[in-house]
C-alpha positions in Angstrom: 0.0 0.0 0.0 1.1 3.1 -1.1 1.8 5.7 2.1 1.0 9.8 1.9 0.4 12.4 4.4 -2.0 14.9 5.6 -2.7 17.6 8.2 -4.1 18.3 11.2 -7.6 20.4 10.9 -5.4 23.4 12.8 -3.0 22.6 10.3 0.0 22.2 13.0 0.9 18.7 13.0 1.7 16.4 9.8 0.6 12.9 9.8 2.6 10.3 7.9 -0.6 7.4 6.9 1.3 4.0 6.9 0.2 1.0 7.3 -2.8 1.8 9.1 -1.5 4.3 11.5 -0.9 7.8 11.8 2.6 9.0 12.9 2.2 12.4 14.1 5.1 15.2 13.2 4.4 18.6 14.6 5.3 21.8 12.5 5.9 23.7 15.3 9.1 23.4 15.9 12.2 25.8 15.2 14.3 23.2 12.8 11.3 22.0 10.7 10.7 18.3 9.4 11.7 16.6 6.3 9.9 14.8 3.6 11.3 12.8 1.1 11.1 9.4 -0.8 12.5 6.0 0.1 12.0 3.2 -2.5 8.7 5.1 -3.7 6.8 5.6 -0.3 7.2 8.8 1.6 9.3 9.3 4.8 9.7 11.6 7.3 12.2 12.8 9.9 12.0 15.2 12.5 15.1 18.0 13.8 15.9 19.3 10.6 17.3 22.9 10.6 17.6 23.6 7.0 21.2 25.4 6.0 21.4 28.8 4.6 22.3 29.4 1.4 24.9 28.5 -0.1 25.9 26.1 3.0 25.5 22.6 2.7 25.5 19.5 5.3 27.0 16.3 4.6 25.2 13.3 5.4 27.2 10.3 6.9 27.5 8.7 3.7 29.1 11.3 2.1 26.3 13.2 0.0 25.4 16.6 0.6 22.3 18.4 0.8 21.7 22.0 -0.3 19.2 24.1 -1.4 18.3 23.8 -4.9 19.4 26.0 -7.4 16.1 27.8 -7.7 15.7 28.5 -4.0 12.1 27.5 -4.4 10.1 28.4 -1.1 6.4 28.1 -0.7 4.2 29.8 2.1 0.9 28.1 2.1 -1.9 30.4 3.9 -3.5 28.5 7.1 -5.5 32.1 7.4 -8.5 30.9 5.9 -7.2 27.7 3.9 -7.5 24.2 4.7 -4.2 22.1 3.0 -4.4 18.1 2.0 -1.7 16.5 0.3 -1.8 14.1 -2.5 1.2 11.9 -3.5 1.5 10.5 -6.8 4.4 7.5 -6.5 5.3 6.5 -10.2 5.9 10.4 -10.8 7.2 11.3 -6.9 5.3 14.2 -6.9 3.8 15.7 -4.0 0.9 17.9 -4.5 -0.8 20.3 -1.8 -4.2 21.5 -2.2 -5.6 24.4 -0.4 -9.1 24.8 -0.1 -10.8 28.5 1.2 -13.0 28.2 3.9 -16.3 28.3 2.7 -18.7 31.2 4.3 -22.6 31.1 3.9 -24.1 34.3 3.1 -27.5 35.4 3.2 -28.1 37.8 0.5 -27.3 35.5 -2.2 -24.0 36.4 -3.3 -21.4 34.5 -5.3 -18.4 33.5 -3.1 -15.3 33.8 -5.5 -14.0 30.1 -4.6 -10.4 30.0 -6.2 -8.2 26.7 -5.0 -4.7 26.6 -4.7 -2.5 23.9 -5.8 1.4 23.5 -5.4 3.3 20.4 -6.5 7.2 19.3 -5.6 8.6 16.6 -7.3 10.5 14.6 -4.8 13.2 12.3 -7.1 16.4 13.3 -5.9 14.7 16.3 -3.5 13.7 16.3 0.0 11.3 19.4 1.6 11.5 21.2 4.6 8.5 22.1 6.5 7.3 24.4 9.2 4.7 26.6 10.3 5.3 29.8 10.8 2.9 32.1 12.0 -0.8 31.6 9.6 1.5 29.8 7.0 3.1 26.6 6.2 6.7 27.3 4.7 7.7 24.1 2.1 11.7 24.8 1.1 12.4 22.5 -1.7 15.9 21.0 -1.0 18.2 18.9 -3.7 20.4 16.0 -3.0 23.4 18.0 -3.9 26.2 15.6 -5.7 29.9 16.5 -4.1 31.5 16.7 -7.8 28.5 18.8 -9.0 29.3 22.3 -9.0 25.8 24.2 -10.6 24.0 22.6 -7.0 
């Protein structure tokens, strides 16, 4: 069975759905949590604190990891957005939808409902999340190669 992962309705802890449980990751913390993929199902870790640019860490078996080239950040809104995830595994993408609250009004006019959608693809990437404030900030991170310079 294939694993994902979705949020908490006050959108401050991340569940990882495996196997018929949910493991429980808060985003409240300082370093953050990581997300990445392990022979096609999703993983996450916990204590993360994601390097500044240009920095890099090396990982005990001698890859780095960096920041991708394009720096690619995402704040998703927890203001008046809900967020689920979706994980496709043949294409290791990672999709978040955000749906806006939905308010019932009485004098019969149209609610502009606009949902948001962001997608990381996770070969070779990991992300970083936390919640900050009303948002959720996703830093896309690359499995930087040693003899690589562009990463």
């Amino acid at each position: 069975m294939i694993n994902n992962i979705t949020f908490s309705t006050e959108m401050d802890t991340l569940y990882l759905i495996d196997n018929d449980r949910a493991i429980p990751f808060s985003l409240d913390n300082k370093k953050g949590i990581l997300i990445g993929v392990l022979k096609g199902q999703l993983t996450v870790a916990t204590d993360f604190e994601a390097p500044a640019s240009p920095e890099r860490i090396e990982l005990e078996d001698g890859r780095q990891i960096g920041f991708s080239r394009s720096k690619t950040e995402v704040k998703l809104s927890t203001e008046k957005t809900v967020w689920s995830a979706a994980y496709h595994r043949r294409r290791r993408v990672l999709s978040f939808v955000g749906a806006t609250e939905v308010e019932v009004r009485s004098n019969n006019a149209e609610y502009d409902y606009k949902p948001e959608l962001v997608f990381f693809e996770l070969d070779g990437r990991v992300l970083n999340i936390q919640r900050k404030g009303n948002s959720i900030v996703v830093k896309s991170m690359i499995l930087a190669d040693t003899d690589s310079p562009d990463r």
